[in-house]
VEXVOPA-683428 format. One record per residue: residue number from 1; z, x, y of N, C-alpha, C, CB in turn. Coordinates in steps of 0.02 Angstrom, whole numbers, plus 32768, in hexadecimal, padded with zeros to 4 digits. Glycine has a CB too. Example, Ala and Ser with C-alpha at 12.3 -4.5 7.8 and 13.67 -1.06 7.14 Angstrom:
# VEXVOPA-683428
+------+------+------+------+------+------+------+------+------+------+------+------+------+
! resi !   nZ !   nX !   nY !  caZ !  caX !  caY !   cZ !   cX !   cY !  cbZ !  cbX !  cbY !
+------+------+------+------+------+------+------+------+------+------+------+------+------+
!    1 ! 8186 ! 8294 ! 7EE4 ! 8186 ! 8267 ! 7F1F ! 8186 ! 8294 ! 7F5B ! 81C4 ! 8235 ! 7F20 !
!    2 ! 8162 ! 8282 ! 7F90 ! 8165 ! 82AC ! 7FCB ! 818A ! 8285 ! 8002 ! 811E ! 82C0 ! 7FE2 !
+------+------+------+------+------+------+------+------+------+------+------+------+------+
//
This chain:
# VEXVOPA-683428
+------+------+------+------+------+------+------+------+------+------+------+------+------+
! resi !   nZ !   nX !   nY !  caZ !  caX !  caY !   cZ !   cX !   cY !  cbZ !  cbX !  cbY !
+------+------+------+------+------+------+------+------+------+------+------+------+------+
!    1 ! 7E2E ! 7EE3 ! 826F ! 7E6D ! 7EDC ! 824C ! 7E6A ! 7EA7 ! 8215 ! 7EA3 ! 7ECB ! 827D !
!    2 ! 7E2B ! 7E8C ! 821A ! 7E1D ! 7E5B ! 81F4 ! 7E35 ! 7E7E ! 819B ! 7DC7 ! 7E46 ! 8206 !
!    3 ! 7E18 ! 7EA9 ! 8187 ! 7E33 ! 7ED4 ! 8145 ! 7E74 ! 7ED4 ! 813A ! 7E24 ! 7F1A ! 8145 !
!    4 ! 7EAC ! 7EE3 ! 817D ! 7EEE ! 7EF1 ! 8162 ! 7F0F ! 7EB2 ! 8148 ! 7F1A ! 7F11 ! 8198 !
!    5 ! 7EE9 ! 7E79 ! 8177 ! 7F0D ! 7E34 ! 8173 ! 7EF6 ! 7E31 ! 811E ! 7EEA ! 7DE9 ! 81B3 !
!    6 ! 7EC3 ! 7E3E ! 80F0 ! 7EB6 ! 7E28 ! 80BC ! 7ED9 ! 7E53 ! 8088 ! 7E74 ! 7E21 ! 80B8 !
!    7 ! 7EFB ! 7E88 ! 808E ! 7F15 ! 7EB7 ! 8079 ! 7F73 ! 7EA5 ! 8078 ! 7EF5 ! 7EF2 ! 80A7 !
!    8 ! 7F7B ! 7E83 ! 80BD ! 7FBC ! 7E88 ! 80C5 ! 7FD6 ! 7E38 ! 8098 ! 7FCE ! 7E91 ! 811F !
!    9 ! 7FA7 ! 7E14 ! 8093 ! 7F9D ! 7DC6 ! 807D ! 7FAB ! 7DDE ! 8031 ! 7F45 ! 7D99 ! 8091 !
!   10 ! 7F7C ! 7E1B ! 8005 ! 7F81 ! 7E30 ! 7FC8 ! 7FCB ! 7E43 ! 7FC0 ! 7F50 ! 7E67 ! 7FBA !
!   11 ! 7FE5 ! 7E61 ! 7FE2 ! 8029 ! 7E87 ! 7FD9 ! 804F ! 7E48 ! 7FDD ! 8040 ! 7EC4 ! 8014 !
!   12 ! 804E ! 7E12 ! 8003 ! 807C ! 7DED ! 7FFD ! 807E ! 7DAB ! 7FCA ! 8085 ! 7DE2 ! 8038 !
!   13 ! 8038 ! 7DA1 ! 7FB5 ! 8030 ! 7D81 ! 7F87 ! 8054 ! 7D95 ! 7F47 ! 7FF5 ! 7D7F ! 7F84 !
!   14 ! 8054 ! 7DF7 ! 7F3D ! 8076 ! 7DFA ! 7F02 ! 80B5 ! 7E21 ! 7F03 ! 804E ! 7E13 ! 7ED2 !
!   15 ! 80DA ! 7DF6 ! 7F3A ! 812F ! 7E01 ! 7F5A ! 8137 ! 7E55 ! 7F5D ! 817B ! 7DDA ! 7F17 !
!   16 ! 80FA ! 7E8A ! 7F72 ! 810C ! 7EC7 ! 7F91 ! 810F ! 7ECC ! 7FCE ! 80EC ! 7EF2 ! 7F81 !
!   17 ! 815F ! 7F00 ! 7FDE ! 817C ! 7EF9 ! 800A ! 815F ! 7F3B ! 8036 ! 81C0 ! 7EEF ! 7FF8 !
!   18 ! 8129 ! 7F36 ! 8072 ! 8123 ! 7F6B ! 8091 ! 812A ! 7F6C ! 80EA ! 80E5 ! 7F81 ! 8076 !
!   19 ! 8125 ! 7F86 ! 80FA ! 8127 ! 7F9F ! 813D ! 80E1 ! 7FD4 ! 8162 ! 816C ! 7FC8 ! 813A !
!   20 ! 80E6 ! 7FCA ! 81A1 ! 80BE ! 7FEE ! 81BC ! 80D8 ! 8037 ! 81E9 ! 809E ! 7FBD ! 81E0 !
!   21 ! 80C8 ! 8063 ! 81C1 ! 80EC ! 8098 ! 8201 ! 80DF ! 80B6 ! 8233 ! 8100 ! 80C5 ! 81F5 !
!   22 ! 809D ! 8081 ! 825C ! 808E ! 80A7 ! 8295 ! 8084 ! 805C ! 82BE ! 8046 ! 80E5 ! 828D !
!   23 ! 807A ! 8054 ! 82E9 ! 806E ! 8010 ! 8314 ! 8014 ! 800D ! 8315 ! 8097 ! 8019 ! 8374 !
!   24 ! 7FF6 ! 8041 ! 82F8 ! 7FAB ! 804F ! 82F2 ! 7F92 ! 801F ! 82B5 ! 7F9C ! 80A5 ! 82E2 !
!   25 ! 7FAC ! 8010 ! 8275 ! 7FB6 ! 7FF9 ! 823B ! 7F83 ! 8025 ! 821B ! 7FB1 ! 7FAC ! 8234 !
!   26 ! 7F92 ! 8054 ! 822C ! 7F62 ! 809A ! 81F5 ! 7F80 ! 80A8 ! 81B0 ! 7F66 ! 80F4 ! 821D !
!   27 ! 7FBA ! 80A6 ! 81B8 ! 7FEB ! 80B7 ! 8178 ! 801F ! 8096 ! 8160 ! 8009 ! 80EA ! 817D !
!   28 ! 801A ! 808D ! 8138 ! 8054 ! 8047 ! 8119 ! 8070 ! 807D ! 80E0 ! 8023 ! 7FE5 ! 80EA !
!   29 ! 80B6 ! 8049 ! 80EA ! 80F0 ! 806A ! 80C0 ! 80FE ! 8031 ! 808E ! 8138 ! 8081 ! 80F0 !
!   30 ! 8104 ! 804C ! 8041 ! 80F3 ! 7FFE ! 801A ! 8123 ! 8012 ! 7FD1 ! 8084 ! 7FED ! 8004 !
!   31 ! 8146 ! 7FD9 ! 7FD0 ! 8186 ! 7FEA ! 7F86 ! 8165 ! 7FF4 ! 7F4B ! 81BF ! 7FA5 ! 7F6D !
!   32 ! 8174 ! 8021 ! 7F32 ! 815F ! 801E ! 7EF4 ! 8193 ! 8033 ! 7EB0 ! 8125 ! 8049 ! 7EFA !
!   33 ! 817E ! 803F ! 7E67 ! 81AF ! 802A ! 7E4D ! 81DF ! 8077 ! 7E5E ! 819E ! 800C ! 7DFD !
!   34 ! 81C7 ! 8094 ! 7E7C ! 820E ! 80D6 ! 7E71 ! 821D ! 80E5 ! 7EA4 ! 8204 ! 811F ! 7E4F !
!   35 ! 81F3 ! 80C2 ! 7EDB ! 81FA ! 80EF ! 7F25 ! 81C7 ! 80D2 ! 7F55 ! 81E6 ! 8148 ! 7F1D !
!   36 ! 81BF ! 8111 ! 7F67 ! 8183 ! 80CB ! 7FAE ! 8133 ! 8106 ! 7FA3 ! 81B4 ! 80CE ! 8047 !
!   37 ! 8119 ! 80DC ! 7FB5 ! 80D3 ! 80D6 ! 7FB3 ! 80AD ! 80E5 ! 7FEB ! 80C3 ! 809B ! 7FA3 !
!   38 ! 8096 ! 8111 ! 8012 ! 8075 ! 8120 ! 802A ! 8023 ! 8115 ! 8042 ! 8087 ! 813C ! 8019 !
!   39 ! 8000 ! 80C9 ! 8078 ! 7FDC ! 80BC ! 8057 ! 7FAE ! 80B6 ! 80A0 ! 7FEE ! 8087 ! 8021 !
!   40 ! 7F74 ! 80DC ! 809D ! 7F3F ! 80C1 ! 80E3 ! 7F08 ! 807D ! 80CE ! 7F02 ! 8111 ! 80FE !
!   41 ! 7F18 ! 8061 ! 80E7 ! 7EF3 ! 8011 ! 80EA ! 7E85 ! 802F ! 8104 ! 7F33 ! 7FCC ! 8153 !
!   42 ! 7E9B ! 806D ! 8130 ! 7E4F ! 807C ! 8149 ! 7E21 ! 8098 ! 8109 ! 7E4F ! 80BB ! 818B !
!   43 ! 7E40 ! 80B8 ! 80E5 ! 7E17 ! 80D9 ! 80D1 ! 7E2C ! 80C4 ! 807E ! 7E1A ! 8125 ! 80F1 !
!   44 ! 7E77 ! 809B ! 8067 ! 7E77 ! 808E ! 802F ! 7E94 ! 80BD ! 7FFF ! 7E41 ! 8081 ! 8025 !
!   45 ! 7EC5 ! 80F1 ! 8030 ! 7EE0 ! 8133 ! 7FE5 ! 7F16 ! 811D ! 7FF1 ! 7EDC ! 8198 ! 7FE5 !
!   46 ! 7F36 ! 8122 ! 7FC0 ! 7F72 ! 8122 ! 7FB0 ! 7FA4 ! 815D ! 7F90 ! 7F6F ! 80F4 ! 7F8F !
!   47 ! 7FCB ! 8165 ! 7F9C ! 7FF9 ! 81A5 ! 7F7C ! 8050 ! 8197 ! 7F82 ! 7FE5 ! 81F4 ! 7FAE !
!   48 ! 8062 ! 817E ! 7F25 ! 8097 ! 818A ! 7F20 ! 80D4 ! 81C5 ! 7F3B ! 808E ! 8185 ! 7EF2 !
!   49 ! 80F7 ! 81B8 ! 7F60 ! 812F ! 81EB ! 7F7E ! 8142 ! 8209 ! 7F32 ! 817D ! 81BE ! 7FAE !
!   50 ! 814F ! 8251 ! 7F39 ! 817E ! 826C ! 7EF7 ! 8149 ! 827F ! 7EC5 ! 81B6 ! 822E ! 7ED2 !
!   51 ! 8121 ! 8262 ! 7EBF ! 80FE ! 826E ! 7E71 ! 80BC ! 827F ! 7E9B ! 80F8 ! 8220 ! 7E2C !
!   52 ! 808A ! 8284 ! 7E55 ! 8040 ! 829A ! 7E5F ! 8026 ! 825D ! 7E56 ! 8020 ! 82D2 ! 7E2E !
!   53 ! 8023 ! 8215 ! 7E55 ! 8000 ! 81EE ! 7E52 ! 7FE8 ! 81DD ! 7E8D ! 8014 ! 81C8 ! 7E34 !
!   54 ! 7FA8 ! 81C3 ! 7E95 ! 7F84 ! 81D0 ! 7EC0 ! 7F48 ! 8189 ! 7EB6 ! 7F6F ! 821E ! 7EB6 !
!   55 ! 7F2A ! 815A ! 7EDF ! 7EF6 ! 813D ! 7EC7 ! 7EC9 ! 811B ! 7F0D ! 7F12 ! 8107 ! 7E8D !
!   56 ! 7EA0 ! 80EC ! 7EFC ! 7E85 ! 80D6 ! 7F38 ! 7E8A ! 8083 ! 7F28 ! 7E36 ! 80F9 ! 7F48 !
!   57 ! 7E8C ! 8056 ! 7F67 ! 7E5F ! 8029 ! 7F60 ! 7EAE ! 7FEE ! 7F6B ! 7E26 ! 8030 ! 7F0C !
!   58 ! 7EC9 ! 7FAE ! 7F93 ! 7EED ! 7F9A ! 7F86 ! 7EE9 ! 7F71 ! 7F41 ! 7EFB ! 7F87 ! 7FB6 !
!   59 ! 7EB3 ! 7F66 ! 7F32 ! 7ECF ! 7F4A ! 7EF0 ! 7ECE ! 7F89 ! 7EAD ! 7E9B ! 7F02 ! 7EDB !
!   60 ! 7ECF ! 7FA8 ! 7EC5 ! 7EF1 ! 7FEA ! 7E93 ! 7F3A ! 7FF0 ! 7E9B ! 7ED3 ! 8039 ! 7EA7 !
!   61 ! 7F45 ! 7FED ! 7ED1 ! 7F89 ! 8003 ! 7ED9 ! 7FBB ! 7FC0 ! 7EC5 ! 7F94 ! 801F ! 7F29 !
!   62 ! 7FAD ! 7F74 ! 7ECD ! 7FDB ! 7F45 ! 7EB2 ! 7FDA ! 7F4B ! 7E5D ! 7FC5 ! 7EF8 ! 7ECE !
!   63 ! 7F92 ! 7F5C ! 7E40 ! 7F94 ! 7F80 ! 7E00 ! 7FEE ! 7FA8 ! 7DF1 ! 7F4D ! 7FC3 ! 7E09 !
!   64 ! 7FCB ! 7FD4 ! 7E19 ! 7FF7 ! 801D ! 7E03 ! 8043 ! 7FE6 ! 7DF5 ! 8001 ! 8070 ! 7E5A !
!   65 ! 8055 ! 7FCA ! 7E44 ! 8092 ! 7FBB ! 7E57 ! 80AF ! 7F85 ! 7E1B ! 808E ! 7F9F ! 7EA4 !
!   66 ! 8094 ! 7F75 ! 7DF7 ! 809E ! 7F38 ! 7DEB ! 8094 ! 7F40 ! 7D8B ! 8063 ! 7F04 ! 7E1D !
!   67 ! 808C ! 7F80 ! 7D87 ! 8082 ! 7F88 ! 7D3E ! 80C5 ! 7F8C ! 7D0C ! 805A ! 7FC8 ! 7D37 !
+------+------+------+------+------+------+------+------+------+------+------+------+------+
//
């Protein structure tokens, strides 16, 4: 779990607001600017709700969030 702690430290460093939606911490639920964010910490994909954007990697996704 060592990864999520460095992941969840990133999100809060740059005041994104997410959640976990399983008690497993497989899948995190994460604000973004239109909606929520869809995001697995294991494997690093991410997928905007609603649209086709799509990417990997948490520091892709504070990118995205934050543009």
């Amino acid at each position: 779990m060592e990864h999520n702690n460095q992941i969840e430290q990133l999100l809060k460093n740059n005041t994104i607001i997410y959640k976990y939606a399983t008690e497993t911490k497989v899948h995190m639920i994460v604000e973004g600017n239109v909606g929520y964010i869809d995001f697995w910490p294991t494997t690093g994909k991410w997928i905007e709700r609603g649209t086709k954007i799509e990417g990997f990697g948490a520091r892709t996704l504070v990118k995205h969030i934050l543009a």
